[in-house]
N, C-alpha and C positions, 0 to 999 in steps of 0.2 A: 504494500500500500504506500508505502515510501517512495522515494524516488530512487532510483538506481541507474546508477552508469549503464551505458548500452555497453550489451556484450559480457558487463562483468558477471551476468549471472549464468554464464553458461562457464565461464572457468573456474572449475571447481575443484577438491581434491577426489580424489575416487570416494574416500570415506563418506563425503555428502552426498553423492550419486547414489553409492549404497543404499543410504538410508533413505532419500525423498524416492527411491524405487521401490520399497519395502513399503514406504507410507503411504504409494499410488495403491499397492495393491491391499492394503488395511484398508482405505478409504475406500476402495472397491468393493470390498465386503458390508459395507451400508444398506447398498442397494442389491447385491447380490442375488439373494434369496426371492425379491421383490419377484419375476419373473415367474418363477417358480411353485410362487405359493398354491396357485389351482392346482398345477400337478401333481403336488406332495399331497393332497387334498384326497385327488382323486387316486393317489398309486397307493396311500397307507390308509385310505378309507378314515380319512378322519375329517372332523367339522370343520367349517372357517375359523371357530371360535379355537379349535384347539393347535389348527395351522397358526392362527395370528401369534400364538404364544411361544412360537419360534423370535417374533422380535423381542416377546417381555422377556425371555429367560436370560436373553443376549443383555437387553438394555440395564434390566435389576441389576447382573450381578458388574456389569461395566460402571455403574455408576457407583456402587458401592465400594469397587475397587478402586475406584480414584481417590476415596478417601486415605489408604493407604500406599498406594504407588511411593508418593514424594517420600514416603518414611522409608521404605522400600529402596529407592533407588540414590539415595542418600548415605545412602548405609552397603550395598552393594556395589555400586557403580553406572553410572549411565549404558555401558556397552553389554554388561552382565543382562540389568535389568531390560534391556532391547532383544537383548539374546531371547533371554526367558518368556518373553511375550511370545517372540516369533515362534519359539519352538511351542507355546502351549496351542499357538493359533494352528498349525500346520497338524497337531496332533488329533485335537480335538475338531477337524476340517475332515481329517483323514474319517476319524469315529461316524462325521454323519455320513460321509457317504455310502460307508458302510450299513450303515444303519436299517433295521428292518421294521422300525414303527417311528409311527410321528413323539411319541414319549421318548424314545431316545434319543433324536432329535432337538426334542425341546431341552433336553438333559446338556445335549452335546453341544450345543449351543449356548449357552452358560457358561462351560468352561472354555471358548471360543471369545464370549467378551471379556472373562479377564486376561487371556494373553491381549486384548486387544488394547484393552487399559494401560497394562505394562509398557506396554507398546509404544501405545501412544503419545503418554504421556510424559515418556522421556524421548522421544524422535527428536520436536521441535529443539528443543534447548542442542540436543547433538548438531542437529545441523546448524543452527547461532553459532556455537565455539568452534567450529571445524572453517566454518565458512569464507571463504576470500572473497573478497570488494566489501565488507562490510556488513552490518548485522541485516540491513535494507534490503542487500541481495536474496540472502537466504529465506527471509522471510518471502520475499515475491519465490523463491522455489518453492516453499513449504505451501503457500498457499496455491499455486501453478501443480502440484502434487495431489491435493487437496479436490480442484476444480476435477481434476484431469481422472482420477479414482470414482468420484461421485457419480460424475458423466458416462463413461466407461463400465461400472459395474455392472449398472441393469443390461447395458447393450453384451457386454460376453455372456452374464446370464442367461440371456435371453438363445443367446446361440447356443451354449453348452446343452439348453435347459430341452431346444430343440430332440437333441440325441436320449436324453435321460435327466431326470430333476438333480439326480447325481451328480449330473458332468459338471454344474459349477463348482461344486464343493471340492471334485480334484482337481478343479482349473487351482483352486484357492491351495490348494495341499501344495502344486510344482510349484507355482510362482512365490507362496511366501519360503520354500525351501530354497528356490536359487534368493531369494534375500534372504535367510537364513546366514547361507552360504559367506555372502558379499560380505556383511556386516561382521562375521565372524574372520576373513582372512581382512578387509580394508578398516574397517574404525579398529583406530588405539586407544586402549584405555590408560597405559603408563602413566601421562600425563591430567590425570583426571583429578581434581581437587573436590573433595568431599565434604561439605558442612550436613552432620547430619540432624535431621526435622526431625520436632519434637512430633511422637504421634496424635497429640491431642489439637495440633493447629487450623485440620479444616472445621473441627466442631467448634474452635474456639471464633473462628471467623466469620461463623454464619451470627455470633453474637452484633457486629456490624448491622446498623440498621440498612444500611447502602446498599450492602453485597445481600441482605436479607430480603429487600424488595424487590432487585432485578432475579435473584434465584424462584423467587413465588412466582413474579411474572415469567419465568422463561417454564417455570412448569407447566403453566397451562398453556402458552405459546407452544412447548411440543406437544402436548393432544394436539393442536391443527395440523401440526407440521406432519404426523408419523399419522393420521387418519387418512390425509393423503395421499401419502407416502405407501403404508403399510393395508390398507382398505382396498384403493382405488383397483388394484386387478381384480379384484371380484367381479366387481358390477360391469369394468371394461368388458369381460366378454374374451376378452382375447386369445391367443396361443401365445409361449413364452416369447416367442420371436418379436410380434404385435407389441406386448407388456414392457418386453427388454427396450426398441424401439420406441415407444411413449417417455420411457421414462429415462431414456438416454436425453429425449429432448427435455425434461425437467431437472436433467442434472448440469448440461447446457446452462441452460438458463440462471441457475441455481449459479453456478460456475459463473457466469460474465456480471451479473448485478454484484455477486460479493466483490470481486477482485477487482472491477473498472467502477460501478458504477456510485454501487456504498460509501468508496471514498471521496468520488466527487460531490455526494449528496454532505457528506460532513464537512467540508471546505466550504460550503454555503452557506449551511444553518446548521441548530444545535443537534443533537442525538436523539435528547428526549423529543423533540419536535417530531422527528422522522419515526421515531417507535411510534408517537401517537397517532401518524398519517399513516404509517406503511400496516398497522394493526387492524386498523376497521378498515381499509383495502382488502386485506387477506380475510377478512370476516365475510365480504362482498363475496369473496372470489367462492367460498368455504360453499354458499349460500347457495350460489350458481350450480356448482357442480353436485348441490344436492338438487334441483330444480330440474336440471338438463340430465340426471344420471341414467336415464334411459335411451341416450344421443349417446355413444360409443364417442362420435366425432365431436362434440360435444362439447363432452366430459374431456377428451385429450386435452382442447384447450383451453378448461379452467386449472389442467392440472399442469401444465407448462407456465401459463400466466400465475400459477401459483410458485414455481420455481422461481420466478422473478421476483415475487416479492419474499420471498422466504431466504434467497442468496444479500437483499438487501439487511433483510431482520438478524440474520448469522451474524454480520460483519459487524455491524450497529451496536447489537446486544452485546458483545464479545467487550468490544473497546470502553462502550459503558461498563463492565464488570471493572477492567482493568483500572479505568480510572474509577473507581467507587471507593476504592482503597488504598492504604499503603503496603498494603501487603504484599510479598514475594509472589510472583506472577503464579508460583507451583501451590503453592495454599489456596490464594483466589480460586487457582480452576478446578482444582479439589472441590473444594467445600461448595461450588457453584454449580460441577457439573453432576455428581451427588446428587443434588435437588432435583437440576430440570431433567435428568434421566429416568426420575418416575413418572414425570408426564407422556414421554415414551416408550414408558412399559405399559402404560395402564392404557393407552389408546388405541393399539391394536384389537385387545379383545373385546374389551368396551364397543368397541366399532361393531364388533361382528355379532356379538352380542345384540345390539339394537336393530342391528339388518333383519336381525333374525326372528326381533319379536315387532318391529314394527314398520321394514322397508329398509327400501338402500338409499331412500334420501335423507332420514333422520340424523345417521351417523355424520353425516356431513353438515348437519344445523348443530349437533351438540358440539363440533369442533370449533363452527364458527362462533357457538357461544362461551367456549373455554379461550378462545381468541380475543374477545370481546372481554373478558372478564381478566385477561393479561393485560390489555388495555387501563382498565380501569385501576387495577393495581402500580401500573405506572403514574396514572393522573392523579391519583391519593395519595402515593410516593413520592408525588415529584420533589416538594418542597427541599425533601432529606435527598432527593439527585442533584439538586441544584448544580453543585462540580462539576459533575461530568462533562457540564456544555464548557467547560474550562480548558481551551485549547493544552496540553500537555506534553511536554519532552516525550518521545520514543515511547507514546502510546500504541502506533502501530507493532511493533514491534511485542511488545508485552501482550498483544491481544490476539496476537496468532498461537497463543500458547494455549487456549479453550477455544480457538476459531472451531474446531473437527468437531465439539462436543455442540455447539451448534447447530452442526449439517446433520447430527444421527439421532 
């Protein structure tokens, strides 16, 4: 989001390559499954309701891990704790494909979000310390990483998902094994300087009224964000190819508003302004695609014109966190992304849930009313956000460190 010399972002050492390769493919795993979910639906004979809790078991136990990551990787090392992601993600990737019921599944999928936790949460800061032309660069790769996994996900899903609901899960097994690989012969740890986090710092954070209001509001901002997300193949109708397709175009989109457009919107005006215009837009959008959900073609594009405004809300939300506090950028997204992780556990089933007992346009009004009600918990807040609209030193920078918890 900084500015960066041309060119200087593509000279890099191998060890950042490594890792913003391993991050495209974590980031891929988002949407992965997206594609997918009828087929699993229909090959293990199980409900929507109990397909959706493929996202809750991922998102629960991913957010709860973050509260300990930073203590974790504090104490072991950034390249160890990398390791140990990558290798639970490729294992626990390996189990579903295997897998012969939607319960194991849902099981295997859990231990999938905390390698992804581990993961993740220590990626960004590797590539900051590794990185040449400056910290501006690396962050324009991490979030170029970021865009490029989102967008890409559903679309390989969608192809894999083609052949067997399987073939994404061992696309995800090779690829995070050659970054396995990379990150274990390219990033050094010799050089790593460790202060290690006390474990009690993200609970003691959410004591912050700041960090305490954007965490409430971003919980119900993800019910909208993952109802669209994690809902919308149902009612589309589609084959995974269709699904993959659709929501490559929402990852697109999702991709160019965070990384071009979020920025230029806060160069103009304040943060909280844009949360409170870009919130009841996506409440609109929420509304539409429960209204049109019987238009296939429809429904496509409230769910791409939904990526647009939800790549602006990422970016937005992110940097407001950052500046809400003084805290170390790894506490913040802790104690932050914890919170708004239960809003995208609890919206996938919820969703399918109410399709079930009362339509498929309902799930899409209760989203745009948990949308509406993230809203409202900002304009109640605002007074104690006032800051945030306080232009800040190396905000961009500090807010790519919870940008990913954001998008999932």
């Amino acid at each position: 989001m900084s500015a960066t010399p041309a060119g200087s972002i593509w000279r890099q050492p191998g060890q950042v390559w490594a890792v913003a390769f391993a991050c495209v493919v974590a980031f891929m795993g988002i949407g992965l499954v997206d594609p997918i979910l009828p087929a699993i639906a229909e090959s293990l004979q199980a409900s929507p309701f109990e397909t959706e809790l493929l996202f809750t078991s991922y998102l629960v136990v991913t957010g709860l891990a973050m509260l300990v990551t930073s203590w974790i990787s504090s104490r072991i090392g950034a390249k160890a704790t990398l390791l140990t992601g990558l290798a639970l993600i490729v294992g626990f990737s390996l189990l579903c494909a295997l897998s012969g019921s939607v319960d194991a599944v849902i099981g295997f999928r859990a231990g999938w979000g905390l390698g992804n936790a581990l993961f993740i949460s220590t990626a960004l800061a590797t590539i900051v310390g590794a990185a040449s032309g400056g910290s501006a660069a690396a962050i324009v790769l991490y979030e170029a990483a970021l865009g490029l996994g989102i967008a890409v996900g559903p679309l390989l899903g969608g192809l894999l998902g083609e052949v067997s609901w399987r073939g994404p899960f061992f696309g995800v097994v090779a690829l995070m094994a050659i970054g396995f690989v990379a990150v274990l012969v390219l990033v050094r740890s010799g050089d790593e300087k460790r202060m290690p986090m006390p474990f009690s710092a993200p609970f003691r954070a959410l004591r912050r009224p700041a960090l305490a209001v954007l965490a409430i509001a971003a919980l119900f901002y993800n019910i909208g964000f993952f109802v669209l997300l994690a809902f919308s193949p149902f009612p589309l109708g589609f084959g995974a190819m269709g699904i993959g397709l659709t929501f490559f175009g929402w990852g697109v989109a999702l991709a160019v508003t965070s990384v071009w457009v979020a920025p230029a919107l806060m160069r103009r005006t304040s943060r909280t302004a844009i949360i409170l215009t870009t919130l009841p837009l996506l409440a609109v959008d929420l509304v539409a695609a429960g209204l049109v959900v019987e238009s296939p073609a429809a429904l496509v594009v409230c769910i791409i014109a939904g990526g647009l405004l939800l790549g602006i809300m990422n970016t937005v939300l992110t940097e407001a966190v950052m500046e809400a506090t003084d805290l170390p950028r790894s506490v913040a997204s802790s104690a932050y992304s914890a919170v708004r992780f239960l809003g995208g556990a609890i919206a996938p089933p919820a969703a399918a849930a109410l399709a079930h007992a009362f339509g498929d346009t309902v799930p899409y009004l209760f989203a745009a009313g948990a949308v509406l009600v993230a809203a409202a918990v900002i304009l109640v807040g605002r007074g104690t956000l006032a800051h945030i609209d306080d232009e800040g030193e190396g905000v961009a920078e500090d807010a790519a460190a919870i940008l990913v918890g954001d998008a999932t």
